[in-house]
ZATORRO-672331 format. One line per field, with one value per residue (C-alpha): residue number from 1; residue in one letter; z, y negated, x. Coordinates in steps of 0.001 Angstrom, whole numbers. Example, Ala and Ser with C-alpha at 12.3 -4.5 7.8 and 13.67 -1.06 7.14 Angstrom:
BEGIN
num <- [1 / 2]
residuo <- [A / S]
up <- [7800 / 7140]
north <- [4500 / 1060]
east <- [12300 / 13670]
end
This chain:
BEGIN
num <- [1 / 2 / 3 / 4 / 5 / 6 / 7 / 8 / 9 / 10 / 11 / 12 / 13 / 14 / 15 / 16 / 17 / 18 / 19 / 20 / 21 / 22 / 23 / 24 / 25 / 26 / 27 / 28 / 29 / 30 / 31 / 32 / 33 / 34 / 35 / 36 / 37 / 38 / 39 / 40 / 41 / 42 / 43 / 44 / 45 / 46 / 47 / 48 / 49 / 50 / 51 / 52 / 53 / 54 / 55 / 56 / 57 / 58 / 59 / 60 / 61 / 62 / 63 / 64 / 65 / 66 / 67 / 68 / 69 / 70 / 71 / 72 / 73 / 74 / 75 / 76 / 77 / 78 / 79 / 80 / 81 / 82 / 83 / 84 / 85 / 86 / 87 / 88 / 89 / 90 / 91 / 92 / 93 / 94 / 95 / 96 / 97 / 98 / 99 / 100 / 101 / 102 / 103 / 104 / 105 / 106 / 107 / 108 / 109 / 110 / 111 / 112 / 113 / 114 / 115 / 116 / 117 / 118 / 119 / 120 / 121 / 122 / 123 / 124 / 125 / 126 / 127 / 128 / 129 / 130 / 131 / 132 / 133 / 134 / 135 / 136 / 137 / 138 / 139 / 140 / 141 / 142 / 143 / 144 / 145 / 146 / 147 / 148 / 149 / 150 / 151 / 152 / 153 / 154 / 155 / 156 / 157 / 158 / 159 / 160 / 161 / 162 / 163 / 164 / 165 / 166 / 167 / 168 / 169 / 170 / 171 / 172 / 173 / 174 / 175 / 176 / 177 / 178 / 179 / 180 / 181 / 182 / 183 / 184 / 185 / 186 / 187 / 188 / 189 / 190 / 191 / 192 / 193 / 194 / 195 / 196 / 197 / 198 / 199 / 200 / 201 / 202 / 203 / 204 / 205 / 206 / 207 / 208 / 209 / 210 / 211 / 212 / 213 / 214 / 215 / 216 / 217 / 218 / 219 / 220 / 221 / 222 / 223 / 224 / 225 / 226 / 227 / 228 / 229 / 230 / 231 / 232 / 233 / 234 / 235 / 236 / 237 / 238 / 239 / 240 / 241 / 242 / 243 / 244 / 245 / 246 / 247 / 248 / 249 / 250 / 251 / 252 / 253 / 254 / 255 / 256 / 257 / 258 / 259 / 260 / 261 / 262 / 263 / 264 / 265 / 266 / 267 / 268 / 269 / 270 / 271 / 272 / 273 / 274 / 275 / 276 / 277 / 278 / 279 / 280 / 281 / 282 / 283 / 284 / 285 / 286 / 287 / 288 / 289 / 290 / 291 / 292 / 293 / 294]
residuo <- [X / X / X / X / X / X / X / X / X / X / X / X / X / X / X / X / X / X / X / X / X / X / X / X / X / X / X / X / X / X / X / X / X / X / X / X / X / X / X / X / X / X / X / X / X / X / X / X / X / X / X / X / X / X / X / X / X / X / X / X / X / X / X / X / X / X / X / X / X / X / X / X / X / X / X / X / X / X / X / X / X / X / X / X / X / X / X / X / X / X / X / X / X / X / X / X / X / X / X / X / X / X / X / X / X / X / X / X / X / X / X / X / X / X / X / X / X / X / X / X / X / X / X / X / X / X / X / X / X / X / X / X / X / X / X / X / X / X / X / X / X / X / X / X / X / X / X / X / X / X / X / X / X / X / X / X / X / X / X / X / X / X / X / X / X / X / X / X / X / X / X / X / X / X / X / X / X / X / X / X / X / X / X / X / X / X / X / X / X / X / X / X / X / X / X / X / X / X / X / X / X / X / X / X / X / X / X / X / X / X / X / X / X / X / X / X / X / X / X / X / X / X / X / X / X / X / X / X / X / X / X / X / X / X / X / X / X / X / X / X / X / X / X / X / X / X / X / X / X / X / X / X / X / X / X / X / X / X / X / X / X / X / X / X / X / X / X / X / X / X / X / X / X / X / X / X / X / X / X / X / X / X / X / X / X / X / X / X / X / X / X / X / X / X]
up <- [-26695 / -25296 / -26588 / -25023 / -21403 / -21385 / -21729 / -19201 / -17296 / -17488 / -16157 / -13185 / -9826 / -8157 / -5317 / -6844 / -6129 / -2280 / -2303 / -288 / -2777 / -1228 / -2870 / -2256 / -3163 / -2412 / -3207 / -5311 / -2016 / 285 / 705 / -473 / -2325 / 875 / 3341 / 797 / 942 / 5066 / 4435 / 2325 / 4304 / 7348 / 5222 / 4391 / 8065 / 8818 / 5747 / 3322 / -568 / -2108 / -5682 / -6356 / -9470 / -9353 / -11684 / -12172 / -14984 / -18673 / -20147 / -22780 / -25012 / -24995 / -23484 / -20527 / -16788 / -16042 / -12219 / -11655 / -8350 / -8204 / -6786 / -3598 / -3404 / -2264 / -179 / -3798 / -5069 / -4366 / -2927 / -4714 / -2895 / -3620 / -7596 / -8850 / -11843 / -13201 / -15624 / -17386 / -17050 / -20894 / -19913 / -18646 / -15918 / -13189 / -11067 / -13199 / -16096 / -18812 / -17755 / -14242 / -14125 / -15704 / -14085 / -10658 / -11713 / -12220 / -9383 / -7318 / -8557 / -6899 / -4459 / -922 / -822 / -3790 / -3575 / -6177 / -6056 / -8254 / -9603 / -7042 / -6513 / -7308 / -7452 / -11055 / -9522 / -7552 / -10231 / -8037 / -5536 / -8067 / -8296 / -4924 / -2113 / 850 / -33 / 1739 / 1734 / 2614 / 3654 / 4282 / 7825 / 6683 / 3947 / 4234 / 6738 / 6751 / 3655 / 1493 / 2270 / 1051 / -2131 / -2699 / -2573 / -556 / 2183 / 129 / -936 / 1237 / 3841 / 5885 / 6510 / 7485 / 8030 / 6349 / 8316 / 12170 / 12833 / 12966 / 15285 / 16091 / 12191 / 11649 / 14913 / 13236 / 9839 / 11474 / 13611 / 10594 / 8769 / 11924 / 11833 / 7877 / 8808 / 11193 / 9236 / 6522 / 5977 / 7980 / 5818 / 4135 / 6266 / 9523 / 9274 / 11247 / 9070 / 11293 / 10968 / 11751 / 12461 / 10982 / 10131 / 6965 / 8176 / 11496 / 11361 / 13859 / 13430 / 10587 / 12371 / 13797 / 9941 / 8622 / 11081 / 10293 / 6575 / 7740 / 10009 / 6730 / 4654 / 7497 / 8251 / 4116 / 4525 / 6895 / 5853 / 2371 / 1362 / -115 / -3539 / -3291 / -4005 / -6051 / -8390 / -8604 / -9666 / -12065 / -13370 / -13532 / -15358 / -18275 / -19164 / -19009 / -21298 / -23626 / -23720 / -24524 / -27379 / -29007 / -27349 / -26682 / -30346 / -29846 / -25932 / -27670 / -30014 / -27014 / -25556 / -23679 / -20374 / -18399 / -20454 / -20112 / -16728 / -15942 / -18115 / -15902 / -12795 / -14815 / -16148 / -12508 / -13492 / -16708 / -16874 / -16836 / -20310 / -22160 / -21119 / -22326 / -25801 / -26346 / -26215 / -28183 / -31134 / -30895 / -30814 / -33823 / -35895 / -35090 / -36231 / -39569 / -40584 / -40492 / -38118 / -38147]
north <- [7168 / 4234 / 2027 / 4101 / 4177 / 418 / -145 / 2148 / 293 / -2592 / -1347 / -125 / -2134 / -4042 / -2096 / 923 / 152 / 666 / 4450 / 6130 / 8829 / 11178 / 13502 / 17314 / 19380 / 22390 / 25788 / 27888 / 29938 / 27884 / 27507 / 23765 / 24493 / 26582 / 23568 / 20566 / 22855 / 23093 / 19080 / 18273 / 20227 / 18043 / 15088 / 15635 / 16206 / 12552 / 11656 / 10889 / 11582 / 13318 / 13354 / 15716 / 16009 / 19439 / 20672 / 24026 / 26173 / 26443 / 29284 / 30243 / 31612 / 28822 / 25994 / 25684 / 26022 / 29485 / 29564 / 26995 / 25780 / 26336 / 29537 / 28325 / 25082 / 26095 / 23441 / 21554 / 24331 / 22874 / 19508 / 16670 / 14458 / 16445 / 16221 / 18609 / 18407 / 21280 / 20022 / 21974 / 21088 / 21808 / 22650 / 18754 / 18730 / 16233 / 18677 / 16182 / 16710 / 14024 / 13162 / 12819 / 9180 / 8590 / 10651 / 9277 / 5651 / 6993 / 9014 / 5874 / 4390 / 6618 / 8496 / 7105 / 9157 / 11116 / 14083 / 15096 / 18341 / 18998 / 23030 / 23030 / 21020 / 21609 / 19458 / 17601 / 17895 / 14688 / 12251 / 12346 / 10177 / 7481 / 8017 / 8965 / 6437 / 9429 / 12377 / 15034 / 18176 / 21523 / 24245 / 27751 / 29920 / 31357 / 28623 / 28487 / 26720 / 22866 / 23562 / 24911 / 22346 / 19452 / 21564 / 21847 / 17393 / 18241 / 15418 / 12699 / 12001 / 13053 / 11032 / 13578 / 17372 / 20011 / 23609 / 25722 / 29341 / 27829 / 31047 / 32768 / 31458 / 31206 / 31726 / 28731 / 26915 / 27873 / 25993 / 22980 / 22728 / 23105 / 20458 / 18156 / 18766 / 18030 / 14399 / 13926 / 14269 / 11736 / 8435 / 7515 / 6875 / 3593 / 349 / 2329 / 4853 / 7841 / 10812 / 13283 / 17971 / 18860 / 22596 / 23641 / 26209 / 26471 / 29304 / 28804 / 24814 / 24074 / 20755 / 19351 / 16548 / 16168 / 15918 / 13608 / 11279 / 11536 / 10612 / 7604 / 6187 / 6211 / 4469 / 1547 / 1363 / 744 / -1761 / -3591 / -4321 / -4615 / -1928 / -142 / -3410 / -2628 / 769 / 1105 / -1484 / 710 / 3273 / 1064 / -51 / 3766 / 5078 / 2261 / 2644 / 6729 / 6447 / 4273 / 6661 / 9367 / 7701 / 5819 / 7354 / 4916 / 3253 / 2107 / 880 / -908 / -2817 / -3618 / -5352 / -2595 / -1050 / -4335 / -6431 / -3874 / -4163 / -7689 / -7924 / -5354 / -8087 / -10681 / -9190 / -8197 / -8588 / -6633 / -3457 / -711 / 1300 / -2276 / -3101 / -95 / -172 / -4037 / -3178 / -339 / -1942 / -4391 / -1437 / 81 / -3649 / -3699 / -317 / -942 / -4015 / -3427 / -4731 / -8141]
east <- [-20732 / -18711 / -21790 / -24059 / -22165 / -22051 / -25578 / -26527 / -23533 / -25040 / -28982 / -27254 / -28145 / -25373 / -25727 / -24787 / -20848 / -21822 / -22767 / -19548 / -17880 / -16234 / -13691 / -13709 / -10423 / -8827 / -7267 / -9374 / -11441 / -10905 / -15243 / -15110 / -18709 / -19796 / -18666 / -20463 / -23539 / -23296 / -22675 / -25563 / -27206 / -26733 / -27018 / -30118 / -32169 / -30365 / -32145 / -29911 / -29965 / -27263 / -25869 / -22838 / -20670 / -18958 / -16257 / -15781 / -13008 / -13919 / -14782 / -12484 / -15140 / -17736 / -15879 / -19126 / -18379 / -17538 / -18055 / -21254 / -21049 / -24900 / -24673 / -22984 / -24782 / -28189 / -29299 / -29728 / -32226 / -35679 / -34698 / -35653 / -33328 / -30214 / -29169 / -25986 / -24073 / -21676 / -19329 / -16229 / -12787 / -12311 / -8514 / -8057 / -5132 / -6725 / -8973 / -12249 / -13800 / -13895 / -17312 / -17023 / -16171 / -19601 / -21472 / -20164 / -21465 / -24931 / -25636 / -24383 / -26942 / -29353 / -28404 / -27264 / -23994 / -21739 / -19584 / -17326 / -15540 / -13053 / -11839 / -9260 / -6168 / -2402 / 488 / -1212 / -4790 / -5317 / -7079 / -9986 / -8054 / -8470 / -12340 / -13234 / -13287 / -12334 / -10889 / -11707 / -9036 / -10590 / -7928 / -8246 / -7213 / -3381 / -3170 / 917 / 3420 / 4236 / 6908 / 4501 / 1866 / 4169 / 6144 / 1798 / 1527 / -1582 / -250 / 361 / -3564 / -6195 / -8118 / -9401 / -8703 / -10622 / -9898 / -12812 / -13911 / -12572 / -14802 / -11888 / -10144 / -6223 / -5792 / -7669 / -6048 / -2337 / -3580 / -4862 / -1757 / 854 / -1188 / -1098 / 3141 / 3355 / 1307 / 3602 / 6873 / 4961 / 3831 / 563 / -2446 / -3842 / -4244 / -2783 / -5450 / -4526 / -5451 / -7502 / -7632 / -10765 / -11501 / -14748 / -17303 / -19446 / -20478 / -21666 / -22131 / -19135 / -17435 / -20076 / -21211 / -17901 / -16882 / -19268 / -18272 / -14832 / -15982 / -17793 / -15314 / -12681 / -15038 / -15839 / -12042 / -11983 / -14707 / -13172 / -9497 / -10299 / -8682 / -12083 / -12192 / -8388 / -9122 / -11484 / -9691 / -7044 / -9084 / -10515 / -7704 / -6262 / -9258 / -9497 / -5823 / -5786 / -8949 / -7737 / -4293 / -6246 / -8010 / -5165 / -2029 / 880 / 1281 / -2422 / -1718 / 1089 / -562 / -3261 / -154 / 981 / -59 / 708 / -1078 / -3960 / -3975 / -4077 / -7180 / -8401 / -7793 / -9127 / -12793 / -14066 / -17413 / -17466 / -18215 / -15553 / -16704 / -18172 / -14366 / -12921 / -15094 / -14077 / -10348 / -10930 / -12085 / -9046 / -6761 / -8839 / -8725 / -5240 / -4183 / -5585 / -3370 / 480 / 2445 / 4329]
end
């Protein structure tokens, strides 16, 4: 599989790093599928193409995606310029699938923008800050008070917030203002950016545009202190040594050098892709395993 990722890796156009990815989390019912479809939808009458990776629970029983995110996401029906994925957890802590990280690459590749919207997030759920470029936290009308927002880590990560159903008024208003007082008792975000709530309506369409360019604005401030290579190495960097873990566990990251040593070859193969690089130190893990050690 690892083979197989790589060469596609390598057919994929340079350009593809520059598609924005934005990151969609939540609480479970909080409309994050109902406000990416009012997105997309807005997306694409400015003309822009879509791809979205969506991870939804496993089923116990067959180990699929028990809730597809299909049935929410309609502006991706008939569309040819909107692509969805579905993809199951397969009971993997992260809020992403195992997948996801590949799937991300290739629908940069094609499509002008990429969401990815994870099962819903909880104190463990915030891998997709390492994938993601923005991420975007969606929060429900009577979420909780500033005390529960931080006990939930919700304010450490996200780029932007937006308050789902503002429909309904001061409920909504009370969120966005207890969000705005948790910011405020924190650290600003990355490079000075000032993290903004947004109030907004799947529903109705209030605050979309207002949203989008809110999502925009993040990625040029990332453009233009550096901060998006920064990030995205980081990412890089997080992803290679968490797959590798998986694979080999700690004895095999050992005998790779350790985690340190795994990540300065990260810094030092820019140009390589991230699965060939993966696959390469795999098999020296693998050759290594099968002699004894010194």
């Amino acid at each position: 599989m690892l083979a197989l990722l790589a060469a596609l890796e390598r057919g994929l156009p340079e350009a593809a790093a520059g598609a924005p990815r934005v990151g969609v989390t939540g609480a479970p019912g909080a409309g994050k599928s109902t406000l990416l479809d009012a997105l997309v939808r807005q997306l694409r009458s400015r003309g822009e193409t879509v791809g979205i990776a969506a991870v939804d629970p496993s089923s116990r029983l067959s180990g699929g995606a028990l809730l597809g995110d299909r049935a929410r996401l309609r502006a991706s029906a008939d569309d040819p310029g909107v692509f969805l994925r579905s993809m199951a957890t397969r009971e993997r802590l992260g809020g992403l699938a195992d997948a996801t990280w590949a799937s991300v690459a290739v629908l940069a590749a094609v499509f002008d923008r990429v969401f990815v919207e994870t099962v819903g997030v909880g104190q463990s759920e915030v891998e997709v800050a390492e994938l993601a470029d923005t991420l975007l936290f969606v929060a429900q009308p009577g979420a909780g008070d500033v005390l529960q927002f931080m006990k939930a880590g919700v304010l450490e990560h996200p780029d932007v917030f937006a308050v789902n159903k503002a429909d309904l008024g001061p409920l909504a208003e009370r969120t966005a203002n207890e969000l705005e007082a948790g910011l405020a008792l924190g650290a600003g975000g990355s490079g000075g950016w000032r993290r903004p709530v947004l109030l907004v309506s799947a529903r109705d369409g209030t605050g979309i545009d207002t949203l989008i360019d809110a999502l925009d604005a993040h990625r040029a401030h990332l453009a233009a202190s550096g901060e998006l290579a920064a990030r995205r190495l980081r990412g890089r960097i997080a992803f290679v040594v968490d797959s590798l873990q998986r694979r080999y566990g700690s004895y095999g990251l050992a005998r790779a050098g350790g985690r340190d040593a795994v990540v300065a070859r990260v810094r030092s193969r820019a140009g390589q892709g991230t699965f060939a690089l993966i696959a390469e130190i795999g098999g020296e893990i693998e050759d290594a395993l099968r002699k004894p050690e010194a």
